[in-house]
ZAVO-893108 format. One record per residue (C-alpha): residue in one letter; residue number from 1; x, z, y. Coordinates in Angstrom, 3 decimals. Layout:
# residues N
   rest    nr          X          Z          Y
      a   NUM          X          Z          Y
...
END
This chain:
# residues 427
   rest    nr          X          Z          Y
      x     1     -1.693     71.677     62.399
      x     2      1.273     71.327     64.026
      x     3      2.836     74.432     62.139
      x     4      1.666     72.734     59.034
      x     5      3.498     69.490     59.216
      x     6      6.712     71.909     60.292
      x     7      6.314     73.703     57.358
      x     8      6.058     70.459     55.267
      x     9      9.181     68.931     56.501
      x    10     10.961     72.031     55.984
      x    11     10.111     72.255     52.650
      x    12     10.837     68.733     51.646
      x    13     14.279     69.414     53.081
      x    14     15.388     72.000     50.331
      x    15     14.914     69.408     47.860
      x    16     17.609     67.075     47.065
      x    17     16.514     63.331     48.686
      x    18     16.558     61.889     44.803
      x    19     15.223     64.991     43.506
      x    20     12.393     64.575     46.182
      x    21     11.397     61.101     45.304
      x    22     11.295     61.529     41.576
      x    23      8.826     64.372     42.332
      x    24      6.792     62.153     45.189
      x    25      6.635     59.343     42.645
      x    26      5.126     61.429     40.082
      x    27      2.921     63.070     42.188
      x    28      1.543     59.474     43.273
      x    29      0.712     59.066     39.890
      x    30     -1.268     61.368     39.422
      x    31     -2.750     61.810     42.693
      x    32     -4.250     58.388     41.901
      x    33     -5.399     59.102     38.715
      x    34     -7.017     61.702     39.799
      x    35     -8.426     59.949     42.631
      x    36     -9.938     58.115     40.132
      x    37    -11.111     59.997     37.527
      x    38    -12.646     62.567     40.220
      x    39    -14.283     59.557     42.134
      x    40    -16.382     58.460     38.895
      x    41    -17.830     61.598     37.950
      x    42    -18.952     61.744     41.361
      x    43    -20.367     58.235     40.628
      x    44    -21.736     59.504     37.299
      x    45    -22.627     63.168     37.647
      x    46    -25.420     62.640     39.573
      x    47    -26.694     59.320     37.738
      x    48    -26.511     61.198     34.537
      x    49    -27.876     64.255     35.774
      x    50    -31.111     62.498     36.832
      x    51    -31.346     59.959     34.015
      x    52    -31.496     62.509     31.238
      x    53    -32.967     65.408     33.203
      x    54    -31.238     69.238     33.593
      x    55    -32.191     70.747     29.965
      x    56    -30.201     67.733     28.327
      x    57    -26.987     68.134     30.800
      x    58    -27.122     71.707     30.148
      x    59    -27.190     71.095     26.422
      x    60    -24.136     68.501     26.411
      x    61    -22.096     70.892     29.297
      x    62    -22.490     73.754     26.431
      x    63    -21.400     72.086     23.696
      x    64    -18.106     70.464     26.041
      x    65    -17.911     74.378     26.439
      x    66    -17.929     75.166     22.758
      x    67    -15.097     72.782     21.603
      x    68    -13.030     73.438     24.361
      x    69    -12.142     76.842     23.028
      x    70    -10.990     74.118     20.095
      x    71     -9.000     72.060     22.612
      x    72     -6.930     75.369     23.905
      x    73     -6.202     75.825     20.240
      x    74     -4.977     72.515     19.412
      x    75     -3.013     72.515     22.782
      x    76     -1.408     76.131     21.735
      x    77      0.917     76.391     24.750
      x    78      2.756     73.077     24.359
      x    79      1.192     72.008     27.462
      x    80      4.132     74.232     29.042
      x    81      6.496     74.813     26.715
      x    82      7.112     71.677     24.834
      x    83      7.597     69.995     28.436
      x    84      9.877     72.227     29.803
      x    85     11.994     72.098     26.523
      x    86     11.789     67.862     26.904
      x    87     12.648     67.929     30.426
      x    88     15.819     69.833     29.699
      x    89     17.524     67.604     26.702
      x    90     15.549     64.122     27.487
      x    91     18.673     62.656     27.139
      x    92     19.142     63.418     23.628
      x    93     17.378     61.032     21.555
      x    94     17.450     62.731     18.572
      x    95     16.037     66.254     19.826
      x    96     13.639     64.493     21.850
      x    97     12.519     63.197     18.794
      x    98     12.232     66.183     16.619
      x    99     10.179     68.194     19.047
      x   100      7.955     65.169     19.745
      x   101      7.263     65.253     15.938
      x   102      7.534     68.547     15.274
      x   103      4.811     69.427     17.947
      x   104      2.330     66.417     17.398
      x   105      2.506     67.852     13.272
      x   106      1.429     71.104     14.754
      x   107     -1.545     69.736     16.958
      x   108     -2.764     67.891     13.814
      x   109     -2.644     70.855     11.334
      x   110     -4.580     73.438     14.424
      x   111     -7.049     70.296     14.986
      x   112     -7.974     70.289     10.979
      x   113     -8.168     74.131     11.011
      x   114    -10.636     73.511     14.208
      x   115    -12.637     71.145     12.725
      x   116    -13.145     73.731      9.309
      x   117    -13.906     76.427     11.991
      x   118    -16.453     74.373     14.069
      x   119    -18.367     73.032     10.829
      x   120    -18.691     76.439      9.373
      x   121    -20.057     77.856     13.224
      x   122    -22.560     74.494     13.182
      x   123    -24.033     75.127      9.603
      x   124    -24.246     78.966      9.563
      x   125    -25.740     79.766     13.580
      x   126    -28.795     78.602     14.232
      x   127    -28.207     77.978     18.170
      x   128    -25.628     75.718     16.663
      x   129    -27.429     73.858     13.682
      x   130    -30.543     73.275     15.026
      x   131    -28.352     70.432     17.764
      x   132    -25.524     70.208     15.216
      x   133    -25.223     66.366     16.288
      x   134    -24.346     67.191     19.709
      x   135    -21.134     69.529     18.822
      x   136    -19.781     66.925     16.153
      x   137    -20.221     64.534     18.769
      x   138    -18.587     66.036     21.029
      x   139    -15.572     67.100     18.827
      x   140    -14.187     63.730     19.103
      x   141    -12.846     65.038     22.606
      x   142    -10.694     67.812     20.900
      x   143     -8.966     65.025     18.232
      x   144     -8.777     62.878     21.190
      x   145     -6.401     65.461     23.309
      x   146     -4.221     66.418     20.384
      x   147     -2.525     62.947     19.835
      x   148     -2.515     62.314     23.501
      x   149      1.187     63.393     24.329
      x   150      0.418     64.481     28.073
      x   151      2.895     67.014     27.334
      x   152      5.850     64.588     26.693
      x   153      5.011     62.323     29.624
      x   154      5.118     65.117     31.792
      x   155      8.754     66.451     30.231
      x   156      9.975     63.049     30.395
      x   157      9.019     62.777     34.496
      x   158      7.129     59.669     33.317
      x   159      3.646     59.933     34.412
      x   160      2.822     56.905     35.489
      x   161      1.723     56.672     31.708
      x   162     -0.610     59.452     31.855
      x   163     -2.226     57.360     35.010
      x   164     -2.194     54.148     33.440
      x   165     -3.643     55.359     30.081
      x   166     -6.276     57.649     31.749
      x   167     -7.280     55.198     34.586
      x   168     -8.289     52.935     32.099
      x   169    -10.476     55.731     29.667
      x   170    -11.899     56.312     32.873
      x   171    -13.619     52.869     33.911
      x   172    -14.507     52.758     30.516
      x   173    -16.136     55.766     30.530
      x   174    -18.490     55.345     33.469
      x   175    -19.341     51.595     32.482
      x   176    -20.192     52.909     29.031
      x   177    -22.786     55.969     30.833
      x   178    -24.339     53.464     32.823
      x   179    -24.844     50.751     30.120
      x   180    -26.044     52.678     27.413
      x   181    -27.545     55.813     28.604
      x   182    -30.853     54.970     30.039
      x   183    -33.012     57.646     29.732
      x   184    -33.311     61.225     28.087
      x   185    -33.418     59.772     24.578
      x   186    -30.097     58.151     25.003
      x   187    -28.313     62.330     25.791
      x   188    -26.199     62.190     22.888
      x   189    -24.986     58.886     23.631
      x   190    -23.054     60.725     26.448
      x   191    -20.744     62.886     23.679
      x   192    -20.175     60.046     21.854
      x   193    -19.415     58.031     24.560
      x   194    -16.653     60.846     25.388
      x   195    -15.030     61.350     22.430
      x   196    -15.001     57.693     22.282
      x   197    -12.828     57.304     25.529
      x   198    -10.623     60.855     24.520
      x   199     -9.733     58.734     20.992
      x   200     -9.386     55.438     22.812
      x   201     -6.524     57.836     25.170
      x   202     -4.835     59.961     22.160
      x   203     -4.249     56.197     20.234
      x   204     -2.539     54.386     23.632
      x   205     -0.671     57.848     24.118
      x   206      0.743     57.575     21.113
      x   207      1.541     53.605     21.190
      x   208      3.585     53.777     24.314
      x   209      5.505     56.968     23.220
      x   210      6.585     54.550     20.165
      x   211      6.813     51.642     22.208
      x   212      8.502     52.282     25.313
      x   213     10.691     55.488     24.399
      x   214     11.584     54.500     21.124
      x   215     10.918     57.838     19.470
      x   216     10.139     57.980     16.030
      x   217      7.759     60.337     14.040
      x   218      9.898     62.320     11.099
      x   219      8.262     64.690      8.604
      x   220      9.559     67.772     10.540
      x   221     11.444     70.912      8.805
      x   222      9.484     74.176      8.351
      x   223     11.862     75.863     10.865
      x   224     11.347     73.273     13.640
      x   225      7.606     73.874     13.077
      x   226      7.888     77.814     13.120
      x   227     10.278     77.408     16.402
      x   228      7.696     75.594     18.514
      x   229      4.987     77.941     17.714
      x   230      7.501     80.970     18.801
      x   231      8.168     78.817     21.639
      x   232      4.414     78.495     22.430
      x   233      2.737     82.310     21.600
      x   234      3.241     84.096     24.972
      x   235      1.656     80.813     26.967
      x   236     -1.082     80.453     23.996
      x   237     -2.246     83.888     24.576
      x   238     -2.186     83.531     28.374
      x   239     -4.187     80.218     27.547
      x   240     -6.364     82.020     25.828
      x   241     -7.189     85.431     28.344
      x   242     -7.412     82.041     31.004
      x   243    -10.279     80.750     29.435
      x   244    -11.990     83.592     28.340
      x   245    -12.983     83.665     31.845
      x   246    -13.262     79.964     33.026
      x   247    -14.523     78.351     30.038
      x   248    -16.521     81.451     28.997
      x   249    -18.500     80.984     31.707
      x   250    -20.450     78.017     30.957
      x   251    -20.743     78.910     27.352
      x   252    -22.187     82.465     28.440
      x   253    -24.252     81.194     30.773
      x   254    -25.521     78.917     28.108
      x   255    -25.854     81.902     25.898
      x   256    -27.300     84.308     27.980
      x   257    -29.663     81.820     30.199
      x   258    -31.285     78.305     29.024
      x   259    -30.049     74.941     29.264
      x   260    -31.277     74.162     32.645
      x   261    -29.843     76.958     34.527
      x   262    -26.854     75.881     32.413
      x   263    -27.076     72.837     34.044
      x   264    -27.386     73.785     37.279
      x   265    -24.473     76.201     37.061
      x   266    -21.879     73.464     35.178
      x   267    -22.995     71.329     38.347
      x   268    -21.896     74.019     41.279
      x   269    -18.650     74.766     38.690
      x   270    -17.872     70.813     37.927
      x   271    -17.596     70.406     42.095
      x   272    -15.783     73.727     42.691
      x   273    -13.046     72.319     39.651
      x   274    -12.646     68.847     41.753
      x   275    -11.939     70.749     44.871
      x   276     -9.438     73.157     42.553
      x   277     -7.799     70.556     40.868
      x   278     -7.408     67.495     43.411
      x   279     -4.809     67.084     44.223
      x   280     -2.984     70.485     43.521
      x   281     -2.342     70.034     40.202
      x   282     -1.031     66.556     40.496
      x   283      1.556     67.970     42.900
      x   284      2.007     71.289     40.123
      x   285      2.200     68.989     37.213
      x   286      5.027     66.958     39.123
      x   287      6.883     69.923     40.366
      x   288      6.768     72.285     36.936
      x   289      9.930     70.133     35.121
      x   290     11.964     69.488     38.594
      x   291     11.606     73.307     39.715
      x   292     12.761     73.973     35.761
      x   293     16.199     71.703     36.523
      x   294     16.313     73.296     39.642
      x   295     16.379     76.858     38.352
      x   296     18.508     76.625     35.865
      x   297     21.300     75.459     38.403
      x   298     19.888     77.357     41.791
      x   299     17.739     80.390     41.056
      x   300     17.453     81.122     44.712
      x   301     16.932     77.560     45.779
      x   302     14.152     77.589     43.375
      x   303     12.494     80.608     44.272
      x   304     13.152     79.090     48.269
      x   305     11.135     75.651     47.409
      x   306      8.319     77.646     45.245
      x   307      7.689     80.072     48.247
      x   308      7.722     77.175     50.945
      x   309      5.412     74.680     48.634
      x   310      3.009     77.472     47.866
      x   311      2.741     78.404     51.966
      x   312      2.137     74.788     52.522
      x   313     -0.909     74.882     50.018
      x   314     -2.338     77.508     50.993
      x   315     -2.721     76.701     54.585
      x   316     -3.731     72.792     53.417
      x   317     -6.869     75.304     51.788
      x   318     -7.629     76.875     54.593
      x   319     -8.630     73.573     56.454
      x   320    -10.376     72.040     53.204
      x   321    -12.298     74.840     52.025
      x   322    -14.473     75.575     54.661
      x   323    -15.538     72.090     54.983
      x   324    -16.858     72.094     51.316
      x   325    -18.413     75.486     52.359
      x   326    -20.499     73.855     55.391
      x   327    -21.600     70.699     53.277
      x   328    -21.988     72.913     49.704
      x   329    -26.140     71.765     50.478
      x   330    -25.606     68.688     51.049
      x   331    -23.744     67.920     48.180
      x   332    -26.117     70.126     45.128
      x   333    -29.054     67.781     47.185
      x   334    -27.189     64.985     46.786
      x   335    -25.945     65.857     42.834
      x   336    -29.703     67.333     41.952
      x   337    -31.852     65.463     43.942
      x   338    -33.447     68.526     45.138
      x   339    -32.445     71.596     47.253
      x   340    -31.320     74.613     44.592
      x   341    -30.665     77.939     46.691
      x   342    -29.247     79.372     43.618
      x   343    -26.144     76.244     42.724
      x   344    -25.497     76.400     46.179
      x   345    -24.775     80.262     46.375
      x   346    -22.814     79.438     43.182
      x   347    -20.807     77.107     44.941
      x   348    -19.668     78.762     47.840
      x   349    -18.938     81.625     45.861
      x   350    -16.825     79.503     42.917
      x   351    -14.988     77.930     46.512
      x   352    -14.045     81.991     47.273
      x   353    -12.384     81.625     44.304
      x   354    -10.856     78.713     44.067
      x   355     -9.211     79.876     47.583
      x   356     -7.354     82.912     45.831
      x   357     -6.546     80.101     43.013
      x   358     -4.816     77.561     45.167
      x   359     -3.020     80.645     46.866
      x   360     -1.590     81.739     44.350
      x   361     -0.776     78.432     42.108
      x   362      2.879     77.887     42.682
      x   363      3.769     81.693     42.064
      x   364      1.611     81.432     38.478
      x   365      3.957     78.430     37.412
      x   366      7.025     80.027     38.768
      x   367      6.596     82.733     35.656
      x   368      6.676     80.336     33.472
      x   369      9.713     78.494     35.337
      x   370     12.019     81.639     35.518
      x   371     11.237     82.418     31.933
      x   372      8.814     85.054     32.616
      x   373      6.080     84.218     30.106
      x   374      5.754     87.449     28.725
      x   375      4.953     88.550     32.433
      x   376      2.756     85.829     32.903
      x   377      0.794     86.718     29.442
      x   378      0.511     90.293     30.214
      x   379     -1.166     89.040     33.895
      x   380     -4.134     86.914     32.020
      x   381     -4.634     89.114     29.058
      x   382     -5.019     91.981     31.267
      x   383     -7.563     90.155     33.519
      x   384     -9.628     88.934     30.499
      x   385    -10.086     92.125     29.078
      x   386    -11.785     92.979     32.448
      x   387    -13.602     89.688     33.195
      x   388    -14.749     88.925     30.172
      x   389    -16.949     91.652     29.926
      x   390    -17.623     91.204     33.798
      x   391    -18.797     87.935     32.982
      x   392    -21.297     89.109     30.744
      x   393    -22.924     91.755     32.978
      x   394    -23.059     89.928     36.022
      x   395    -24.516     86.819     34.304
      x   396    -27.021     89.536     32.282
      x   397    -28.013     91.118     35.820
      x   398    -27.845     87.999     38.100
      x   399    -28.358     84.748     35.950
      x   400    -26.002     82.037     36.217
      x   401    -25.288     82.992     40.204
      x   402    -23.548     86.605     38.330
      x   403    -21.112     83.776     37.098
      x   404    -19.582     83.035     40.273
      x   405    -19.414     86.558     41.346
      x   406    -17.420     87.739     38.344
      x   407    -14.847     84.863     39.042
      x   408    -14.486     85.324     42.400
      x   409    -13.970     88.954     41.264
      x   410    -11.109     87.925     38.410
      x   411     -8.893     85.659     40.749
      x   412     -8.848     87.995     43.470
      x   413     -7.390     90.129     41.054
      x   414     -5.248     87.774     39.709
      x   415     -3.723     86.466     42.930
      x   416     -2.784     90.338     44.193
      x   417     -1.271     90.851     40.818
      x   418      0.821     87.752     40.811
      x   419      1.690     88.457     44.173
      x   420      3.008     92.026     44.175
      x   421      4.726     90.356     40.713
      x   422      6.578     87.916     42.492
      x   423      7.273     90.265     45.822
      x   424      8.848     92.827     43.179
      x   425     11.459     90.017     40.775
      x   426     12.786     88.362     44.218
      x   427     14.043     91.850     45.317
END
């Protein structure tokens, strides 16, 4: 412990005191957002998973897994590249305009093609049509992230908005589940119910980017269109090999399986994403557009702080993990209201894995920060051609628990990969 907080203070040190506190602020943020939002599924998860039974969870987790492969689309790689180019001219009110307008037209135009795409899958497949009022339900989510400018807030250093905005989408969400879904003929209240909240988000996005940056939507130019797609095709594609082996598993499972082992499976993966996500990627989200300034005056100091902050994660992982290991029973029982041998094998497993993730988070985003997307592509489309069809035959020979083994396989790949990557551009 004591080499821990050594290695913490140490680290803060290479960044500039200012520097520092913009990123501390930032990270606040969105540590308490996530707080949040991570504190009401917990609240919810297991209320809804009891009130409309496993089948119907199943159902409603496979259809957030079909329009998510929407949601990547829609998101393209702006998530990345459109902040990193608004953290580097936010002072220029006029650029920071056109990409904030030449992005959002984007989003729209990939969200209409989506929607074409997604009616045409409902009507024509039969796994699709005969519950076709669950996936149009749930498509409200995927209109709901395109207008909401996460990607701009982030740029701009700004996310106390993203906090504020989602906070709020958040309490409404839960109060909404409890009121209104009561039993398992209320299920398809809970899509509605979350496309309702992702719309409510997208619309209040929007309103303070108007409001309280001033910047204007203008009919963008073709070229200014064509640029940020350019700017966004490596990280799109490396979006894309990502989730054919994190999203893919939920929808495969749901394919290969039935919707109650789906349901037991989105459970073990939904608690193994909470131990992922909080409160790394608050502090990865905060970092990405000061490490970006910082590169592009101090390579070395950049590649010094990533190095340091990624140490200081991984041994923060090593003390978390195996608690969630110990108590992985404990919390399916609590979740399921029953002891499932099966989640909690998943679990542990999925935790395996999200050990080599959190290891190896801060050398991912340096890629993108050094300019290495092509790199970074290469990585994830490489591993997806492998996992995905891993997915499939583990989840073919082993049910849902042949999910967690393929993962665990794919980001241990991933991570000694990224590593020997990183070893071999600081030489």
């Amino acid at each position: 412990m004591k080499y821990l907080i050594k290695l913490i203070k140490k680290t803060a040190k290479l960044i500039d005191p200012e520097e520092r506190k913009v990123v501390m602020k930032n990270f606040a943020s969105l540590s308490v957002l996530q707080s949040i939002t991570y504190l009401l599924p917990v609240i919810v998860l297991p209320y809804m998973f009891r009130v409309i039974g496993p089948a119907k969870f199943g159902l409603i987790s496979f259809a957030q897994a079909f329009v998510q492969y929407f949601m990547i689309l829609t998101d393209y790689g702006f998530s990345i590249s459109a902040t990193k180019e608004i953290s580097l001219c936010r002072e220029e009110h006029d650029k920071v305009c056109s990409i904030f307008s030449s992005v959002l037209t984007v989003k729209i135009l990939l969200a209409l093609l989506s929607l074409a795409i997604m009616g045409i899958m409902v009507y024509f497949i039969p796994k699709f049509r005969h519950n076709w009022m669950v996936y149009v339900l749930s498509f409200g989510t995927v209109l709901g992230n395109t207008l909401f400018p996460m990607w701009f807030f982030q740029g701009t250093e700004k996310m106390r908005h993203i906090a504020e905005i989602n906070i709020l989408g958040g309490v409404f969400y839960a109060a909404s589940i409890f009121m209104f879904v009561k039993g398992p003929q209320d299920f398809l209240m809970v899509p509605l119910i979350n496309s309702a909240v992702f719309l409510m988000t997208g619309v209040l996005g929007l309103y303070v980017v108007s409001r309280r940056f001033k910047v204007k939507f203008k009919f963008p130019e073709y070229d200014n269109l064509r640029k940020q797609l350019t700017a966004g095709w490596d990280i799109f594609i490396s979006i894309v090999a990502i989730n054919a082996y994190t999203t893919t598993r939920i929808f495969t499972v749901g394919l290969l399986t039935n919707n109650v082992l789906t349901g037991f499976y989105t459970v073990a993966e939904k608690v193994a994403n909470l131990v992922q996500t909080f409160p790394l990627t608050s502090f990865s989200q905060a970092m990405f557009p000061r490490l970006s300034k910082i590169f592009h005056r101090n390579k070395h100091m950049a590649f010094e702080i990533m190095e340091k902050t990624q140490q200081v994660t991984t041994n923060i992982s090593l003390i978390v993990l195996p608690l969630f290991f110990v108590f992985s029973p404990l919390i399916v029982k609590f979740i399921c209201a029953g002891e499932y041998y099966e989640a909690v094998l998943s679990l542990r497993l999925l935790l395996i894995s999200v050990f080599f993730i959190i290891a190896n988070a801060f050398r991912v985003q340096f890629l993108l920060v050094c300019g290495k997307t092509h790199i970074y592509s290469r990585i994830h489309v490489v591993m997806a051609m492998t996992g995905l069809p891993l997915i499939f035959l583990f989840i073919y020979s082993f049910s849902y628990v042949g999910a967690a083994i393929a993962t665990v396989i794919i980001e241990g790949g991933i991570f000694g990969i990224t590593y020997f990557t990183i070893k071999r551009l600081s030489l």
